[in-house]
TORKOL-4160 file (C-alpha; in steps of 0.2 Angstrom, whole numbers, padded with zeros to 4 digits, m for minus):
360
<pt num="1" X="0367" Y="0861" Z="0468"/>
<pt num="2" X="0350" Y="0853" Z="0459"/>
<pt num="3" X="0364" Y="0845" Z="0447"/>
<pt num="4" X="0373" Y="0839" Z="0463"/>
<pt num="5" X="0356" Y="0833" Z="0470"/>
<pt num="6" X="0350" Y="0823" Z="0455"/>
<pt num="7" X="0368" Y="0815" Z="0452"/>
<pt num="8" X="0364" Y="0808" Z="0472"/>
<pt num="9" X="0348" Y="0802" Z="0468"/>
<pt num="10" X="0353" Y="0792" Z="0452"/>
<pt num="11" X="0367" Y="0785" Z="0462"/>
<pt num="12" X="0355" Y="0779" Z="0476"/>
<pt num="13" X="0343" Y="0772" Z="0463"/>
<pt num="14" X="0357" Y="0763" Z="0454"/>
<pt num="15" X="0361" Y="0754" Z="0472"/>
<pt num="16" X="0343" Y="0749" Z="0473"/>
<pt num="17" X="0340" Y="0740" Z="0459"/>
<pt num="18" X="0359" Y="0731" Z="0460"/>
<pt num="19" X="0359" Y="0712" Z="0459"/>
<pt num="20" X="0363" Y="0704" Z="0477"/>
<pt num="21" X="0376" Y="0690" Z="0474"/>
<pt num="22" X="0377" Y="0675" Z="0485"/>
<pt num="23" X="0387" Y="0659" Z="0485"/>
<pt num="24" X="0372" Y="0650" Z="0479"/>
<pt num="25" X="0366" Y="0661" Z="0466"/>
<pt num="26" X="0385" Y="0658" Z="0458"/>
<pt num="27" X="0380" Y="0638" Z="0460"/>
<pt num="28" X="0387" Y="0633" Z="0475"/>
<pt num="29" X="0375" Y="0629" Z="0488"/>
<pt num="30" X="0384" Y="0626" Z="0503"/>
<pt num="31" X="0368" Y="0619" Z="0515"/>
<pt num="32" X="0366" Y="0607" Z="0501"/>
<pt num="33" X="0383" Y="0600" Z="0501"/>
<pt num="34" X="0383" Y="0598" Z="0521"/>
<pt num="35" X="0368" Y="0588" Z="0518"/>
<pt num="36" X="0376" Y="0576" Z="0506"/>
<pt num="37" X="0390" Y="0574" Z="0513"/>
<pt num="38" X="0379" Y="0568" Z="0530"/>
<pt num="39" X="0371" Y="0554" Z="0517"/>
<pt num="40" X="0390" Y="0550" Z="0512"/>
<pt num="41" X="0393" Y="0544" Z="0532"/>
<pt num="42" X="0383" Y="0529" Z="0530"/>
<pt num="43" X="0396" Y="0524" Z="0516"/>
<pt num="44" X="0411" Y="0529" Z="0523"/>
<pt num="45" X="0407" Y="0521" Z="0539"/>
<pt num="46" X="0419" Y="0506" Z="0544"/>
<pt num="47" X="0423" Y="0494" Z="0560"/>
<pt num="48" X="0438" Y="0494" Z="0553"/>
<pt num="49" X="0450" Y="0496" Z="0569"/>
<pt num="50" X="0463" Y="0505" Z="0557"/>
<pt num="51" X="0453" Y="0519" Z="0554"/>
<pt num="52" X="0453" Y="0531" Z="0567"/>
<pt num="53" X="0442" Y="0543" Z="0562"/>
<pt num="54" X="0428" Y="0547" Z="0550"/>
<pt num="55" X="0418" Y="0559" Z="0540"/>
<pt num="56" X="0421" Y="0579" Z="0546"/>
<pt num="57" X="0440" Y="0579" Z="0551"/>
<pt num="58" X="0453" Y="0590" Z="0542"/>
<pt num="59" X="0461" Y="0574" Z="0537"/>
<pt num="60" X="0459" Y="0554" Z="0539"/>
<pt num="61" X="0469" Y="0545" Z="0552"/>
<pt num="62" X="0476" Y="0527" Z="0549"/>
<pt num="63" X="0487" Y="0516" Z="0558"/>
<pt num="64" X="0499" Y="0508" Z="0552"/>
<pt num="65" X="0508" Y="0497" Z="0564"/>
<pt num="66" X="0509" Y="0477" Z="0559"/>
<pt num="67" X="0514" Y="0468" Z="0571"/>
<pt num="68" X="0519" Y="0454" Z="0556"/>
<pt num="69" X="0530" Y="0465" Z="0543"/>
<pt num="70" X="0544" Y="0472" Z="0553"/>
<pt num="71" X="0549" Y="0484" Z="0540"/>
<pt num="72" X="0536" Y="0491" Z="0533"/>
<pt num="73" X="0534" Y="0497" Z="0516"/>
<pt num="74" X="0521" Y="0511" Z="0508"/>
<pt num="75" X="0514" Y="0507" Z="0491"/>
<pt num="76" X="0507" Y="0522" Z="0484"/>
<pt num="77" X="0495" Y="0526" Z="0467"/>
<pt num="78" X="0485" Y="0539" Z="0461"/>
<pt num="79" X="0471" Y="0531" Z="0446"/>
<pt num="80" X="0455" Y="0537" Z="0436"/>
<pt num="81" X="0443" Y="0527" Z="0425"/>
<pt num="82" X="0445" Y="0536" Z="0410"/>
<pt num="83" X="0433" Y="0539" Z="0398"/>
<pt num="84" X="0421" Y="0523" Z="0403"/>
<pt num="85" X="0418" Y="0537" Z="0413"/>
<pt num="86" X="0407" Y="0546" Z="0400"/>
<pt num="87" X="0397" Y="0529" Z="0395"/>
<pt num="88" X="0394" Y="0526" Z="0413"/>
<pt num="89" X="0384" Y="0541" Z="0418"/>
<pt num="90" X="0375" Y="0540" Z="0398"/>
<pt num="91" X="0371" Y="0522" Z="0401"/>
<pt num="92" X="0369" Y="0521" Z="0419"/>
<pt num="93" X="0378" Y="0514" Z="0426"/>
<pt num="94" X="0389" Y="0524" Z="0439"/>
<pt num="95" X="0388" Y="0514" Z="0453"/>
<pt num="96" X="0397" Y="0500" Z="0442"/>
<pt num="97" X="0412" Y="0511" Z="0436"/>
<pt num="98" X="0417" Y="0516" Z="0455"/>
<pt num="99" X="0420" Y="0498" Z="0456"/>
<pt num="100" X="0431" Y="0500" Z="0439"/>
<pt num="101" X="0440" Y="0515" Z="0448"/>
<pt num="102" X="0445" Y="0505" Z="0464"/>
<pt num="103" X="0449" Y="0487" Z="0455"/>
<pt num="104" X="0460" Y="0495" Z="0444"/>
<pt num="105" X="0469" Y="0505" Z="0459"/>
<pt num="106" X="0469" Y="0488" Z="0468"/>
<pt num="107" X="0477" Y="0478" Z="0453"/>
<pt num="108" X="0491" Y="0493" Z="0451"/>
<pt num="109" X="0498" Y="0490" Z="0469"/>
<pt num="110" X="0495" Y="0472" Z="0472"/>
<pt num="111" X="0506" Y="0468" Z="0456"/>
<pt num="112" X="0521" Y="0474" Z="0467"/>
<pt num="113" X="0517" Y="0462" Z="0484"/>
<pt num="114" X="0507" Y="0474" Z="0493"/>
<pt num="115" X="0490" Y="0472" Z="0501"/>
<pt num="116" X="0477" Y="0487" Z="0499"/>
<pt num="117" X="0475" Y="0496" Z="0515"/>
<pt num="118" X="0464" Y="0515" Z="0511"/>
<pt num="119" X="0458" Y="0525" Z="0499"/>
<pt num="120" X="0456" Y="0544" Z="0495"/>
<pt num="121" X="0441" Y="0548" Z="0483"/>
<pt num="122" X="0440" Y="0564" Z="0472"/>
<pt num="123" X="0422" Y="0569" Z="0465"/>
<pt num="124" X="0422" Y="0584" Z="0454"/>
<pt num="125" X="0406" Y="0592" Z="0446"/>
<pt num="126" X="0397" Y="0605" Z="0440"/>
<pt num="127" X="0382" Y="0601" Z="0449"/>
<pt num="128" X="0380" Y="0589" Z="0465"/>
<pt num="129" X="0367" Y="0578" Z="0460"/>
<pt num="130" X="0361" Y="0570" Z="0478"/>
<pt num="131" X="0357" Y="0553" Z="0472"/>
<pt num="132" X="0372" Y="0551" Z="0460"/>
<pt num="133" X="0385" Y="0559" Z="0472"/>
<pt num="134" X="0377" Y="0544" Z="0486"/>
<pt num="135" X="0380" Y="0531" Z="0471"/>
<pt num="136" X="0398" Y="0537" Z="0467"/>
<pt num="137" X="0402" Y="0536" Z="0486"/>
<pt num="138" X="0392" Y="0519" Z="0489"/>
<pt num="139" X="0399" Y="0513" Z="0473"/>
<pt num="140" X="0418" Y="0517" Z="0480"/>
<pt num="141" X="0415" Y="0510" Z="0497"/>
<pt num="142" X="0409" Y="0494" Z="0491"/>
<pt num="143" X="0421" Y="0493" Z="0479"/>
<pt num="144" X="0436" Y="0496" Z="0494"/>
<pt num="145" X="0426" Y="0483" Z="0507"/>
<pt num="146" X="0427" Y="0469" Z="0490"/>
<pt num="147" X="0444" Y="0472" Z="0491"/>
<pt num="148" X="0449" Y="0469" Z="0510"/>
<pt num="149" X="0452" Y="0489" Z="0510"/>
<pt num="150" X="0441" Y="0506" Z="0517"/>
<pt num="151" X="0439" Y="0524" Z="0509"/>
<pt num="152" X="0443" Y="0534" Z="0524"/>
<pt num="153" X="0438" Y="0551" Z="0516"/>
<pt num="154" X="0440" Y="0560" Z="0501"/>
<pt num="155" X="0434" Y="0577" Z="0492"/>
<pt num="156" X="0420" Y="0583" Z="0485"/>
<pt num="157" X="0423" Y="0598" Z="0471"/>
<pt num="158" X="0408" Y="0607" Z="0465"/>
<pt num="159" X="0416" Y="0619" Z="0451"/>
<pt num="160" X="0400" Y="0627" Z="0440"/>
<pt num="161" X="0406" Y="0636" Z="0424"/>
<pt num="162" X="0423" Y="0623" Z="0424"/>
<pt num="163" X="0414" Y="0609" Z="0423"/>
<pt num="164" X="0396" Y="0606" Z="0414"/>
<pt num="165" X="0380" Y="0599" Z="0425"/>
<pt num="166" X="0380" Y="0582" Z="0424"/>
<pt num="167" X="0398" Y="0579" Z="0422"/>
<pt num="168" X="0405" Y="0569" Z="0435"/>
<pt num="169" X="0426" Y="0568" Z="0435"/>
<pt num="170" X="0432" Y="0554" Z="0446"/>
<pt num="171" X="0450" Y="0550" Z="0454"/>
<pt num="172" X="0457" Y="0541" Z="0468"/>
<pt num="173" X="0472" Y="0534" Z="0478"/>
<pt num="174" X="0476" Y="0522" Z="0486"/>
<pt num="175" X="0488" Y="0517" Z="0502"/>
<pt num="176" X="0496" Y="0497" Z="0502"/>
<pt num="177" X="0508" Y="0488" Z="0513"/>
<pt num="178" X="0522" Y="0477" Z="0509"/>
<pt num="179" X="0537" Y="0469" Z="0519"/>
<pt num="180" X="0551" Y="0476" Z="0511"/>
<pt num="181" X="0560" Y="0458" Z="0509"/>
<pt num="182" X="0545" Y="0452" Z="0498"/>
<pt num="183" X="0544" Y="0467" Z="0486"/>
<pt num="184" X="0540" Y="0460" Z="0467"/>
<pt num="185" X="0545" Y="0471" Z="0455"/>
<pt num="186" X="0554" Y="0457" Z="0444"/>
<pt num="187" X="0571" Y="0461" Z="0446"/>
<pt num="188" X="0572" Y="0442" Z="0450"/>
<pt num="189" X="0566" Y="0438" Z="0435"/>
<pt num="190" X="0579" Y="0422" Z="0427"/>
<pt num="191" X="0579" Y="0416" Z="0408"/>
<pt num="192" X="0568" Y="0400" Z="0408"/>
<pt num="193" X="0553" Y="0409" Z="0420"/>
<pt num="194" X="0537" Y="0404" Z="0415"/>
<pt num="195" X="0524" Y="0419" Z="0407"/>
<pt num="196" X="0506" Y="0415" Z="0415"/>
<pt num="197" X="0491" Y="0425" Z="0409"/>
<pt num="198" X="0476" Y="0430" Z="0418"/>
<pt num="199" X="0459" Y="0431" Z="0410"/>
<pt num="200" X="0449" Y="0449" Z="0408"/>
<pt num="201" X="0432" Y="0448" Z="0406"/>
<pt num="202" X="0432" Y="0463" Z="0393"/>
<pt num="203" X="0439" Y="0482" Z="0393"/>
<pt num="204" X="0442" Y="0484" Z="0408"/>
<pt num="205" X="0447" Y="0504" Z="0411"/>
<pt num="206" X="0456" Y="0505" Z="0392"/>
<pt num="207" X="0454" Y="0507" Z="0374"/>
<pt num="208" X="0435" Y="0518" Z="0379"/>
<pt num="209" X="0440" Y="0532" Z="0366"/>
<pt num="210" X="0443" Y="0521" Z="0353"/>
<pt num="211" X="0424" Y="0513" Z="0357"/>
<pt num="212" X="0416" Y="0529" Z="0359"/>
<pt num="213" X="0424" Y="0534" Z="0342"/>
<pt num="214" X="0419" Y="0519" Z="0333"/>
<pt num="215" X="0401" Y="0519" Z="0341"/>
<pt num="216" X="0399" Y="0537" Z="0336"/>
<pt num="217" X="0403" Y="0533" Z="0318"/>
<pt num="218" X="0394" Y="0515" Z="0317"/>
<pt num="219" X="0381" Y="0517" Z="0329"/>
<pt num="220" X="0372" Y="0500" Z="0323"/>
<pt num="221" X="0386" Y="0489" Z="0336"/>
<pt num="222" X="0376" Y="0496" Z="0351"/>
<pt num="223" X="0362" Y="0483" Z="0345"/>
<pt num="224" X="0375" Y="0469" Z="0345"/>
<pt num="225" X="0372" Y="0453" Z="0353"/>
<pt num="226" X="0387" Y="0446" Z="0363"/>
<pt num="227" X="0389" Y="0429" Z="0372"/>
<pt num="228" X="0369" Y="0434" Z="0377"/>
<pt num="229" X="0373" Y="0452" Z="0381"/>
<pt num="230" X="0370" Y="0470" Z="0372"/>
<pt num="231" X="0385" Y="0477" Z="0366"/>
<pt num="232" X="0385" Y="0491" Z="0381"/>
<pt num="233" X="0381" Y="0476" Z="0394"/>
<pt num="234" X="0397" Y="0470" Z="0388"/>
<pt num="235" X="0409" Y="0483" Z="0389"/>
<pt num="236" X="0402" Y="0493" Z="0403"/>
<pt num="237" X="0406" Y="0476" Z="0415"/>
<pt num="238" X="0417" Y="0481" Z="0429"/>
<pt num="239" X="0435" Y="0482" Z="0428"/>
<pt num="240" X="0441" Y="0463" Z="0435"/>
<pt num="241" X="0447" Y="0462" Z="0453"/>
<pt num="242" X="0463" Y="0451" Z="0457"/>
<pt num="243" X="0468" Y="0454" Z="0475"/>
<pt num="244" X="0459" Y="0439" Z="0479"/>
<pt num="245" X="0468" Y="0428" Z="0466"/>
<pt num="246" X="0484" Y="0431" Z="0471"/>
<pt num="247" X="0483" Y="0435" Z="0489"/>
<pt num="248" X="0493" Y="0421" Z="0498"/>
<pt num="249" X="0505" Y="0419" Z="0484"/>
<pt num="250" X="0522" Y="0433" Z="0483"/>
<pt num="251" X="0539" Y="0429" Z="0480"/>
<pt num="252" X="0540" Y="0414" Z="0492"/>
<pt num="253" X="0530" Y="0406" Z="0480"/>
<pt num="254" X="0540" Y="0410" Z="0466"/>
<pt num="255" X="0532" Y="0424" Z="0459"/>
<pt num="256" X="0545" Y="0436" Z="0451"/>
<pt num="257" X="0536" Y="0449" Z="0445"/>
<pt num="258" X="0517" Y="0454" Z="0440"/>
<pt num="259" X="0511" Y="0466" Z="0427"/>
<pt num="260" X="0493" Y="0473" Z="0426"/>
<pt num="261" X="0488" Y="0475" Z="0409"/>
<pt num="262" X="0482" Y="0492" Z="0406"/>
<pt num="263" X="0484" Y="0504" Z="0392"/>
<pt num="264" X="0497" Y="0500" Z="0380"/>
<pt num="265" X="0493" Y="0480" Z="0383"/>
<pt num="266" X="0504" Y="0468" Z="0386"/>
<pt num="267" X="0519" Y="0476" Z="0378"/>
<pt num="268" X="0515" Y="0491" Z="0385"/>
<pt num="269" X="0513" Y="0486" Z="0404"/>
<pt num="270" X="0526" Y="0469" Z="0404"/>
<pt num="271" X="0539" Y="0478" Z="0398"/>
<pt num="272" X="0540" Y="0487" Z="0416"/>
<pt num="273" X="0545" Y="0475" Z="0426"/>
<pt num="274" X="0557" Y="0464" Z="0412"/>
<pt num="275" X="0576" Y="0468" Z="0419"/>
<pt num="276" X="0591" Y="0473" Z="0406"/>
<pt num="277" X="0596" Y="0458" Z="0396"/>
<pt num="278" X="0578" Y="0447" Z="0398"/>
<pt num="279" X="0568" Y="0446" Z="0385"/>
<pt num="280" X="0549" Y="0439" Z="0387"/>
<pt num="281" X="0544" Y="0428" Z="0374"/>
<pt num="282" X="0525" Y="0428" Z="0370"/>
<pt num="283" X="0517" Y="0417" Z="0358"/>
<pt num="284" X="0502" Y="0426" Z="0353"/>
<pt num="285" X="0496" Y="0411" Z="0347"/>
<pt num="286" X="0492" Y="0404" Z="0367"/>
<pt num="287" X="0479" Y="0420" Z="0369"/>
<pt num="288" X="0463" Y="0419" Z="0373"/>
<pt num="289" X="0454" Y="0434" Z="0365"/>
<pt num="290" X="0437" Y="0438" Z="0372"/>
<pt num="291" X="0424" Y="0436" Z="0357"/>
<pt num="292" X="0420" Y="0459" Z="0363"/>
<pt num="293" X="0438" Y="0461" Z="0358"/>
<pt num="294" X="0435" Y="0450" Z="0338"/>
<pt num="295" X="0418" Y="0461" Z="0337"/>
<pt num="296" X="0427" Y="0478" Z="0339"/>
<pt num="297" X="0440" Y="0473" Z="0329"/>
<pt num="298" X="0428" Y="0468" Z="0315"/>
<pt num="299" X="0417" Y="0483" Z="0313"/>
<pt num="300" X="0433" Y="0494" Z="0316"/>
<pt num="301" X="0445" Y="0484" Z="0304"/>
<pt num="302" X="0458" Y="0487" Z="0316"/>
<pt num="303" X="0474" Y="0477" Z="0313"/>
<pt num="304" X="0480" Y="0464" Z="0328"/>
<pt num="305" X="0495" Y="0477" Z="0330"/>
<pt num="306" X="0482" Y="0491" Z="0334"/>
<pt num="307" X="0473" Y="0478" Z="0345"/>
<pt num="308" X="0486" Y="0472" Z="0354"/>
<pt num="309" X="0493" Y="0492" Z="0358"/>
<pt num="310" X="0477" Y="0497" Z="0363"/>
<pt num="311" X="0466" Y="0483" Z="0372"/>
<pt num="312" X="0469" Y="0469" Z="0384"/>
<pt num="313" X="0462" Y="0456" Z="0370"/>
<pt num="314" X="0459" Y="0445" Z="0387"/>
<pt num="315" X="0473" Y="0446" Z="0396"/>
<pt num="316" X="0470" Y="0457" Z="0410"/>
<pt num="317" X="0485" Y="0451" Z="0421"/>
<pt num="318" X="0503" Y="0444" Z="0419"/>
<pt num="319" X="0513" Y="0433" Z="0432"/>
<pt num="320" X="0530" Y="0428" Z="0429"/>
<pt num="321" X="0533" Y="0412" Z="0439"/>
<pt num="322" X="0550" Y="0403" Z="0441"/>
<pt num="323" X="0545" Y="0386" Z="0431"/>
<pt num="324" X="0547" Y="0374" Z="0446"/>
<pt num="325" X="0533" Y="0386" Z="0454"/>
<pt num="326" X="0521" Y="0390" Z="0438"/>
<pt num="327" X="0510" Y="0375" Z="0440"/>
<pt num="328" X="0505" Y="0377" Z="0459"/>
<pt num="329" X="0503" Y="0398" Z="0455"/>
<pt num="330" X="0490" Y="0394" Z="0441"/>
<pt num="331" X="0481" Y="0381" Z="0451"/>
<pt num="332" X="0482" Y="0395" Z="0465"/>
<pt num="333" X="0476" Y="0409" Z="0453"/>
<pt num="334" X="0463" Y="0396" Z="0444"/>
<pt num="335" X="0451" Y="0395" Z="0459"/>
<pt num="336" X="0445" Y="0411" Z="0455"/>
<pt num="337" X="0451" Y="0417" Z="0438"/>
<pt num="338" X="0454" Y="0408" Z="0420"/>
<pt num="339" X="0475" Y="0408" Z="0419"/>
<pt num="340" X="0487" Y="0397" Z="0406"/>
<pt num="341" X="0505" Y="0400" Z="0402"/>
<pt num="342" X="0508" Y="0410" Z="0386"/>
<pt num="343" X="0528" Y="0409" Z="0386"/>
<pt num="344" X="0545" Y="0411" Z="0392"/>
<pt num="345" X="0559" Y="0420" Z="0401"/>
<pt num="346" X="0575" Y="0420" Z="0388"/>
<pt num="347" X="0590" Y="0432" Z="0387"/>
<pt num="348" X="0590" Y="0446" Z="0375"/>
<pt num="349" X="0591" Y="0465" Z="0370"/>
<pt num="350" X="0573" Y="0468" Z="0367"/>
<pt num="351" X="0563" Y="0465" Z="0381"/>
<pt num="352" X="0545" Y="0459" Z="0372"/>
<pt num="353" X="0545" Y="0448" Z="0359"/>
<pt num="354" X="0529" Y="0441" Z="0350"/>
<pt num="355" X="0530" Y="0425" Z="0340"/>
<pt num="356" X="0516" Y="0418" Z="0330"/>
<pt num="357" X="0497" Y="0427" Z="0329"/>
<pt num="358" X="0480" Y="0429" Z="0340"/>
<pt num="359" X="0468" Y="0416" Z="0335"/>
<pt num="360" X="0452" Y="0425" Z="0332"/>
């Protein structure tokens, strides 16, 4: 019975001195995630008659009726900035790369016609930093008004013990519209078309790895001098914006088809929207490569054919223009970006062909 007795008692004393576990002790602090996401309201906040409702609902409502586009169609796309990422929260500049994440997402969709309507933000983090969760959201929001669209709502994931503190893994989507008569996706596209290129203005969202690598083993580029910038100033510039450019002009005009240049370049992205049988012919020659891009490639010896896989090299959109239309398209395009023609549609079994070399 004594044995019984003491057994109960060790037992009892064993409950006393066990650890309580709450939410918060795991990391998760729920009161402070509410309070956040009040901050966020000021951001998400729109006029925006589209919008029907705001911050705390299950899900976002958006109307989509038009009275101009009598059959409407969706254009959809899911995008992330990638490792720029990593340099924006080192450097920062985080505000800046949210601006990257929606002007990429923009480009992906405008390229087929469509006009951006809302957006879907994802934050996920070890550890909801108030000031840099605000930044994020501010960053996204302004980024969506810049580009005629709203970010109706979005998630916030904090995940401790997945995802270290101070990491902060960004996505988004993103909801266009486009009458389904006026749909580029260049399966118009006729021998003889004219190949127009865009300016970048560096990086964009692609070719970060590589950097990182190449700053990581030659650190002395980050006290480079560019054009009167630092090296970072230069390649932590915000992903270029072209819904403005080439908003009033779609296949009416005589666009056939556009082609954002991400990763894999130009060969890489062109060759989407090139039909069977069309080959586009690029002198390499008529390329304006940024003086960022000959600087990386210098302190990297990379070869052009590594360049031209990996990076824009300045070209950070392609239009495909029918030739009695090119010249008023680039004097359309020009009001607001540097463009010039750098080849032609000919027939063919391969669908890129690059003639001649980048002048560096």
């Amino acid at each position: 019975m004594n044995a019984n007795m003491n057994e109960e008692q060790s037992t009892r004393q064993g409950n006393d001195t066990q650890e309580t576990f709450t939410y918060s002790s795991a990391g998760i602090d729920i009161n402070h995630l509410d309070s956040v996401k009040k901050e966020m309201s000021e951001y998400i906040s729109t006029d925006n008659p589209r919008a029907l409702n705001g911050l705390g609902p299950f899900a976002s409502l958006y109307d989509i009726k038009f009275d101009n586009i009598s059959h409407p169609i969706l254009v959809l796309k899911t995008e992330e900035p990638g490792s720029k990422q990593k340099l924006a929260v080192e450097y920062g500049y985080v505000e800046s790369v949210c601006h990257d994440m929606i002007n990429h997402l923009v480009n992906d969709i405008i390229v087929m016609g469509a006009a951006p309507l809302a957006v879907l933000d994802t934050i996920v983090c070890g550890k909801a930093d108030r000031e840099t969760v605000k930044s994020i959201i501010k960053g996204i929001s302004d980024a969506c008004r810049a580009n005629e669209c709203v970010l109706v709502g979005g998630e916030t994931s904090v995940q401790p013990g997945i995802v270290d503190d101070g990491t902060y893994i960004l996505t988004s989507s993103i909801a266009g519209i486009v009458e389904k008569d006026k749909i580029i996706d260049g399966s118009k596209i006729a021998e003889g078309d004219v190949i127009i290129a865009v300016a970048s203005n560096g990086l964009h969202t692609n070719g970060y790895t590589l950097v990182r690598s190449l700053m990581d083993k030659k650190p002395q580029i980050k006290e480079e001098t560019i054009c009167g910038e630092t090296f970072i100033e230069a390649i932590m510039k915000p992903h270029t914006a072209y819904y403005a450019a080439v908003k009033g002009i779609d296949s009416a005009n005589g666009v056939k088809g556009m082609a954002h240049i991400t990763g894999g370049s130009i060969e890489g992205n062109l060759v989407r929207i090139i039909p069977d049988g069309k080959c586009a012919e690029i002198d390499l020659g008529k390329i304006k490569p940024l003086a960022l891009f000959n600087r990386i490639r210098s302190y990297g010896n990379i070869s052009d054919s590594e360049m031209l896989s990996t990076f824009n090299c300045g070209v950070g959109l392609v239009i495909v223009a029918a030739p009695g239309d090119a010249a008023a398209v680039m004097e359309h395009v020009a009001r607001r970006h540097e463009c010039y023609p750098i080849g032609t549609i000919s027939s063919g079994a391969s669908k890129i062909a690059f003639h001649n070399e980048l002048n560096w």
